[in-house]
N, CA, C and O atoms as a GROMACS GRO file, in nm:
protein
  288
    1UNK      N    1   0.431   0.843   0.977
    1UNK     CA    2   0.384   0.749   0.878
    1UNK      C    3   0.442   0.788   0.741
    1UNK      O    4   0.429   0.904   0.703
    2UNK      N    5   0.514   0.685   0.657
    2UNK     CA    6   0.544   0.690   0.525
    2UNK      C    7   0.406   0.716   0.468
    2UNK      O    8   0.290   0.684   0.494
    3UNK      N    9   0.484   0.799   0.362
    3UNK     CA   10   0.346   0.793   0.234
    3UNK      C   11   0.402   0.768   0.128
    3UNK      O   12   0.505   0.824   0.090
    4UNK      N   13   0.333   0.668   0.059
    4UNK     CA   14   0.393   0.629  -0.078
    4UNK      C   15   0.234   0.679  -0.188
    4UNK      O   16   0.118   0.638  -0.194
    5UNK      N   17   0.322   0.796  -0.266
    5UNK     CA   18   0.181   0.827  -0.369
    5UNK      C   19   0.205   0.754  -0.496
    5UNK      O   20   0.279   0.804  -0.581
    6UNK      N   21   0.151   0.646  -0.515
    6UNK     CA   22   0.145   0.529  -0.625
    6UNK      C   23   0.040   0.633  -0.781
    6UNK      O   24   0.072   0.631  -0.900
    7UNK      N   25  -0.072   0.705  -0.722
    7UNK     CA   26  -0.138   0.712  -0.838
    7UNK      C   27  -0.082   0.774  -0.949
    7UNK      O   28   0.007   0.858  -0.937
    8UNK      N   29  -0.128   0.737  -1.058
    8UNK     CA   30  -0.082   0.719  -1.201
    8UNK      C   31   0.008   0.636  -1.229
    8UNK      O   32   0.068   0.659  -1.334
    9UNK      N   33   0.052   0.511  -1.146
    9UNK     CA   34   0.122   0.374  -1.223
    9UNK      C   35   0.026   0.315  -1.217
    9UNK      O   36  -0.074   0.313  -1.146
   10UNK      N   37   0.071   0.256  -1.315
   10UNK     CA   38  -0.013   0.094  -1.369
   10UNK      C   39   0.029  -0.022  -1.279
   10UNK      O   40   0.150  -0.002  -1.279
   11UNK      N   41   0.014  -0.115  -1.212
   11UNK     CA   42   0.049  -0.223  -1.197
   11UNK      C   43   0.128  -0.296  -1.312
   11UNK      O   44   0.090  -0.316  -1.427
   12UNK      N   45   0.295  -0.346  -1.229
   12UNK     CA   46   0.319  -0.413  -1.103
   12UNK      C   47   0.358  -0.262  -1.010
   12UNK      O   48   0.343  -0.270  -0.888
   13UNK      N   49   0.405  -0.131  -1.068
   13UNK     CA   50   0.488  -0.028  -1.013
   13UNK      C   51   0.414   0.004  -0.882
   13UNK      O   52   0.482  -0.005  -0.780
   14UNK      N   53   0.272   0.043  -0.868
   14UNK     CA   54   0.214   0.078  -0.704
   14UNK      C   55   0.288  -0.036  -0.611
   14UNK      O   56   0.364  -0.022  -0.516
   15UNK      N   57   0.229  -0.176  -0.684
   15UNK     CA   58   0.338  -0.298  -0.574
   15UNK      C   59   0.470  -0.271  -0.491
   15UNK      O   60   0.503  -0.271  -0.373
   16UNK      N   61   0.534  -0.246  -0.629
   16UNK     CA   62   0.665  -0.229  -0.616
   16UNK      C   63   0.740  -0.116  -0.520
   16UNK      O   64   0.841  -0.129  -0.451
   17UNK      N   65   0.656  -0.004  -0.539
   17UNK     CA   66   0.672   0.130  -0.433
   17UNK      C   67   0.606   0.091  -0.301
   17UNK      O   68   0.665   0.138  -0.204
   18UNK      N   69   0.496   0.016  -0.274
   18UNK     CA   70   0.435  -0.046  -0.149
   18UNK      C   71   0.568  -0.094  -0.073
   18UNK      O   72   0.619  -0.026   0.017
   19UNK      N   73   0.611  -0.198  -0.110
   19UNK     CA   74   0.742  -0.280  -0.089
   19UNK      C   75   0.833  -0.223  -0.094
   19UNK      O   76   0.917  -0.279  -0.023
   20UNK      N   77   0.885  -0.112  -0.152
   20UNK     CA   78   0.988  -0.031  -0.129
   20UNK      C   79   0.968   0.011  -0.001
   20UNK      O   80   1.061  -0.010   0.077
   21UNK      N   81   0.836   0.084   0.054
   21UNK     CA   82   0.835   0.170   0.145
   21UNK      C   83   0.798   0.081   0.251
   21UNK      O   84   0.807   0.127   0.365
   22UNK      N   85   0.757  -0.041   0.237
   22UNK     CA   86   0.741  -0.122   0.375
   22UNK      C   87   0.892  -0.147   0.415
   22UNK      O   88   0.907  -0.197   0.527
   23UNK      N   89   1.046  -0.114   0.318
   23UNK     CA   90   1.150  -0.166   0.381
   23UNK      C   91   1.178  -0.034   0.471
   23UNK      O   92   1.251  -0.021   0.570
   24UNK      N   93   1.109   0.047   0.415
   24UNK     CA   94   1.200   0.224   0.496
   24UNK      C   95   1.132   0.219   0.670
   24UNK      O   96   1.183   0.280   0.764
   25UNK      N   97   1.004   0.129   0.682
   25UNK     CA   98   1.009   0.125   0.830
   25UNK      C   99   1.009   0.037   0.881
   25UNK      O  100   1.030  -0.070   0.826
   26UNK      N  101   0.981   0.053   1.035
   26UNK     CA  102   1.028  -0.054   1.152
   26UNK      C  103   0.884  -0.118   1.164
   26UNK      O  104   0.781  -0.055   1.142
   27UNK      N  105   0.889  -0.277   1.208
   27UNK     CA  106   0.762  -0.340   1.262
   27UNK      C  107   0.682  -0.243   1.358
   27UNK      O  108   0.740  -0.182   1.448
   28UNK      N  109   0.551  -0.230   1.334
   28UNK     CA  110   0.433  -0.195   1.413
   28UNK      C  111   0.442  -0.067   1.321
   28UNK      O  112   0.322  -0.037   1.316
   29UNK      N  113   0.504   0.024   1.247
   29UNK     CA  114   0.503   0.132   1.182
   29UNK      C  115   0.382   0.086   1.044
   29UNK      O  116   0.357  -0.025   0.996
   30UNK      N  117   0.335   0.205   1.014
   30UNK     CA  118   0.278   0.249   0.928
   30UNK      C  119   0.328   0.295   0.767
   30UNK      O  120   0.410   0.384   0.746
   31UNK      N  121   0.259   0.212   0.657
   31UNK     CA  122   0.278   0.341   0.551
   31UNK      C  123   0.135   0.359   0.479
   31UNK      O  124   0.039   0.282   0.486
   32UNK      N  125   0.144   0.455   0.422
   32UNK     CA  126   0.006   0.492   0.344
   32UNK      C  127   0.037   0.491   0.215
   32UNK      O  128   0.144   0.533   0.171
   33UNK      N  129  -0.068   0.436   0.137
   33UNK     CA  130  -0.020   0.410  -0.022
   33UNK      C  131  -0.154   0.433  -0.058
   33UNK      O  132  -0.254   0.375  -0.017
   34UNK      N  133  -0.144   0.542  -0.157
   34UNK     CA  134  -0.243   0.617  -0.249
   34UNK      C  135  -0.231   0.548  -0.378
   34UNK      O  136  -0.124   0.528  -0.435
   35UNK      N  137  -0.371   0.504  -0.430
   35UNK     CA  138  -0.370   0.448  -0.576
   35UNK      C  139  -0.507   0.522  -0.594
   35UNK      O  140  -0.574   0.585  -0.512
   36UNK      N  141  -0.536   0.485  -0.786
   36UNK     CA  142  -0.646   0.516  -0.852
   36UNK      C  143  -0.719   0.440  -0.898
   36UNK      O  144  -0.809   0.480  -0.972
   37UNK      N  145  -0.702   0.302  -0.865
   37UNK     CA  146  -0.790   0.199  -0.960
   37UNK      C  147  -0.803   0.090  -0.866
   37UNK      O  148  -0.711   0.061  -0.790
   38UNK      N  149  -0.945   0.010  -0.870
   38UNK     CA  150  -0.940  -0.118  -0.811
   38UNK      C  151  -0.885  -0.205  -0.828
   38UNK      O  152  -0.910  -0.303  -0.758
   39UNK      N  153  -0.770  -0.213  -0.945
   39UNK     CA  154  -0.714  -0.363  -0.957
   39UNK      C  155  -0.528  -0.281  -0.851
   39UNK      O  156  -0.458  -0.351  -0.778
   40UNK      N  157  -0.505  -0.163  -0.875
   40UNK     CA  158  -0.382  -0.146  -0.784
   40UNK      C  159  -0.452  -0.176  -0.625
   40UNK      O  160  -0.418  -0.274  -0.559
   41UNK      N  161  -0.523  -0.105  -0.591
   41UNK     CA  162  -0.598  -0.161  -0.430
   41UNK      C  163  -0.575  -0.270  -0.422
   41UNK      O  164  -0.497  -0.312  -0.336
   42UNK      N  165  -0.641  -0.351  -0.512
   42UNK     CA  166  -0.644  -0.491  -0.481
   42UNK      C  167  -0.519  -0.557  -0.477
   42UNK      O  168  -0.512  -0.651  -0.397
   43UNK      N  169  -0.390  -0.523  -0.563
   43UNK     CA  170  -0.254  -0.580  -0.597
   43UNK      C  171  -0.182  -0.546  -0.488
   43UNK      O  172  -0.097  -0.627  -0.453
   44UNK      N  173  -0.195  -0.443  -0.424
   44UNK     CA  174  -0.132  -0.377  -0.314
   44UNK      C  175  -0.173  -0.438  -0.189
   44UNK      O  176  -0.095  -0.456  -0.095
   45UNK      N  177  -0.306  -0.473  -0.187
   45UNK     CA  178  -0.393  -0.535  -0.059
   45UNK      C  179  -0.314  -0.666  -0.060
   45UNK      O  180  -0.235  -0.692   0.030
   46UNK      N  181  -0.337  -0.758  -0.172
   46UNK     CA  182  -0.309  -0.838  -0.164
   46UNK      C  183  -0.144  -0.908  -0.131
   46UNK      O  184  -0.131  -1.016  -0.073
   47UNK      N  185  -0.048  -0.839  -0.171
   47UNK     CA  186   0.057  -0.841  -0.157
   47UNK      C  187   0.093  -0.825   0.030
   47UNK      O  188   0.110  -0.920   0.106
   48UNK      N  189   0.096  -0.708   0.059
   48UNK     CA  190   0.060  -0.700   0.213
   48UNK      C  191  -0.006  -0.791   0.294
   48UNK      O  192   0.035  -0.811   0.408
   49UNK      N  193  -0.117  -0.858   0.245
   49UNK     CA  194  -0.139  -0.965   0.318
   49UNK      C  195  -0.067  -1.069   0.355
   49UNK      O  196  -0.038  -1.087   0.473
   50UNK      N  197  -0.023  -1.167   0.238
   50UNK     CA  198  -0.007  -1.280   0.214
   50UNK      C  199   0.165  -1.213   0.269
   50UNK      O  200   0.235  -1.298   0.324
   51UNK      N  201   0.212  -1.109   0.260
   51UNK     CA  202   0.335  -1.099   0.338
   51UNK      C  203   0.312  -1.082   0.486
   51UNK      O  204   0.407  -1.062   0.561
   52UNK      N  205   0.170  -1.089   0.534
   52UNK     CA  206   0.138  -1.120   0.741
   52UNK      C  207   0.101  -0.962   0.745
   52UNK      O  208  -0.008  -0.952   0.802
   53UNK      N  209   0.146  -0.843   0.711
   53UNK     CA  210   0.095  -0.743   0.720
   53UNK      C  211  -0.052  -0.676   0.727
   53UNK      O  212  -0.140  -0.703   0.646
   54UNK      N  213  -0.064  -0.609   0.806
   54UNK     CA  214  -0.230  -0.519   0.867
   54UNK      C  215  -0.295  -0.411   0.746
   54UNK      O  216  -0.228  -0.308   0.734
   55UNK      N  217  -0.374  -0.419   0.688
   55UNK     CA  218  -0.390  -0.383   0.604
   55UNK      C  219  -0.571  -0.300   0.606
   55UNK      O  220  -0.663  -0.382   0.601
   56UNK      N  221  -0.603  -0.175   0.612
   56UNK     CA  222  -0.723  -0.110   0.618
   56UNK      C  223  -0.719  -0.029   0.443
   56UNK      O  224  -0.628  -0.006   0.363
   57UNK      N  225  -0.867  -0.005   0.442
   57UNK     CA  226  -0.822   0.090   0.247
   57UNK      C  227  -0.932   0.156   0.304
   57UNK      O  228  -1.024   0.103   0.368
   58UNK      N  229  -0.910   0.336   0.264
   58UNK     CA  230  -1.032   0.378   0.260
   58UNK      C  231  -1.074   0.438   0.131
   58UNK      O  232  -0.982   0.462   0.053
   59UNK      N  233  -1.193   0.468   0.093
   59UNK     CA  234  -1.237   0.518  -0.057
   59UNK      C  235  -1.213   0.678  -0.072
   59UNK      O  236  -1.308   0.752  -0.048
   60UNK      N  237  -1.149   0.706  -0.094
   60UNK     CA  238  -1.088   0.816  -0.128
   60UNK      C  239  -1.186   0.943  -0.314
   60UNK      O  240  -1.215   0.890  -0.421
   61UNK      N  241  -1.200   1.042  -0.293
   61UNK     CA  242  -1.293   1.101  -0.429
   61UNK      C  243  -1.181   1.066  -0.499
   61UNK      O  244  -1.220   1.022  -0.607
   62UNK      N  245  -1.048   1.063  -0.494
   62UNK     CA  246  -0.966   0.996  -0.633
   62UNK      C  247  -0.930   0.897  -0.662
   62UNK      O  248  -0.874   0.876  -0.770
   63UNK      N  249  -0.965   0.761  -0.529
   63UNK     CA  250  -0.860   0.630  -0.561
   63UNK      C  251  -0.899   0.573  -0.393
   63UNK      O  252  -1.004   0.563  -0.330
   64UNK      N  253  -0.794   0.553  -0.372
   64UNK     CA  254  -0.804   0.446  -0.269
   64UNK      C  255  -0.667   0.456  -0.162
   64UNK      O  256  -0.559   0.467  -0.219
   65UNK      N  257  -0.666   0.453   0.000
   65UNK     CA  258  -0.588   0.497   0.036
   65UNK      C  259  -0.572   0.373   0.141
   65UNK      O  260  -0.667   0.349   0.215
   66UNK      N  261  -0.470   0.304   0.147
   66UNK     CA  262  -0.437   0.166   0.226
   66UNK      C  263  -0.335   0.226   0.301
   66UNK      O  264  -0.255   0.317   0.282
   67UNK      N  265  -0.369   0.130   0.412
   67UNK     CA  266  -0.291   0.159   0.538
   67UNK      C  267  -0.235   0.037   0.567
   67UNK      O  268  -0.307  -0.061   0.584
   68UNK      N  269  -0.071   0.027   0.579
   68UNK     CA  270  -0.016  -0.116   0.599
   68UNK      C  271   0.048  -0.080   0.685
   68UNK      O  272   0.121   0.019   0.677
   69UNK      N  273   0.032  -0.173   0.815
   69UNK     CA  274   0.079  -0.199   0.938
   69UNK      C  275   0.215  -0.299   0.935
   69UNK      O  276   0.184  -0.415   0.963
   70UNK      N  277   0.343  -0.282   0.910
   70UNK     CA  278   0.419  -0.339   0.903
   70UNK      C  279   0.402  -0.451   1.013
   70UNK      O  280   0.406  -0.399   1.125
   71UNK      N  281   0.383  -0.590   1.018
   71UNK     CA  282   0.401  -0.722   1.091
   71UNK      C  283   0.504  -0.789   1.146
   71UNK      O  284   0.500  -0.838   1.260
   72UNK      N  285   0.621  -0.796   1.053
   72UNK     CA  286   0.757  -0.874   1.030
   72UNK      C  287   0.883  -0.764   0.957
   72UNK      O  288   0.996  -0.808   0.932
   0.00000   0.00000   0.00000
């Protein structure tokens, strides 16, 4: 599993590294993307979705840790 550690950008940059690292794997693969704030969770969630991708977050003591299931 990729790990992309996003915390300490601001939004759009967590996005942007999400999407970077959804190109480095293959469908049904995994990446993990670490953020610190509810509006990156949410920008990151949301993005992954609406691109068909599997998407779990768990609450993390620093932030928030999403799991995107590459789809397409």
């Amino acid at each position: 599993m990729l790990t992309v550690d996003a915390r300490g950008f601001s939004c759009p940059e967590p996005v942007i590294q999400a999407q970077n690292g959804l190109k480095m794997v293959q469908v049904g693969e995994q990446v993990e993307v670490l953020v610190e704030t509810v509006t990156s969770r949410e920008n990151v969630r949301r993005m992954a979705e609406n691109k068909g991708h599997l998407v779990t977050v768990e609450v993390m003591d620093d932030g928030f840790r999403l799991i995107i299931t590459r789809q397409k």
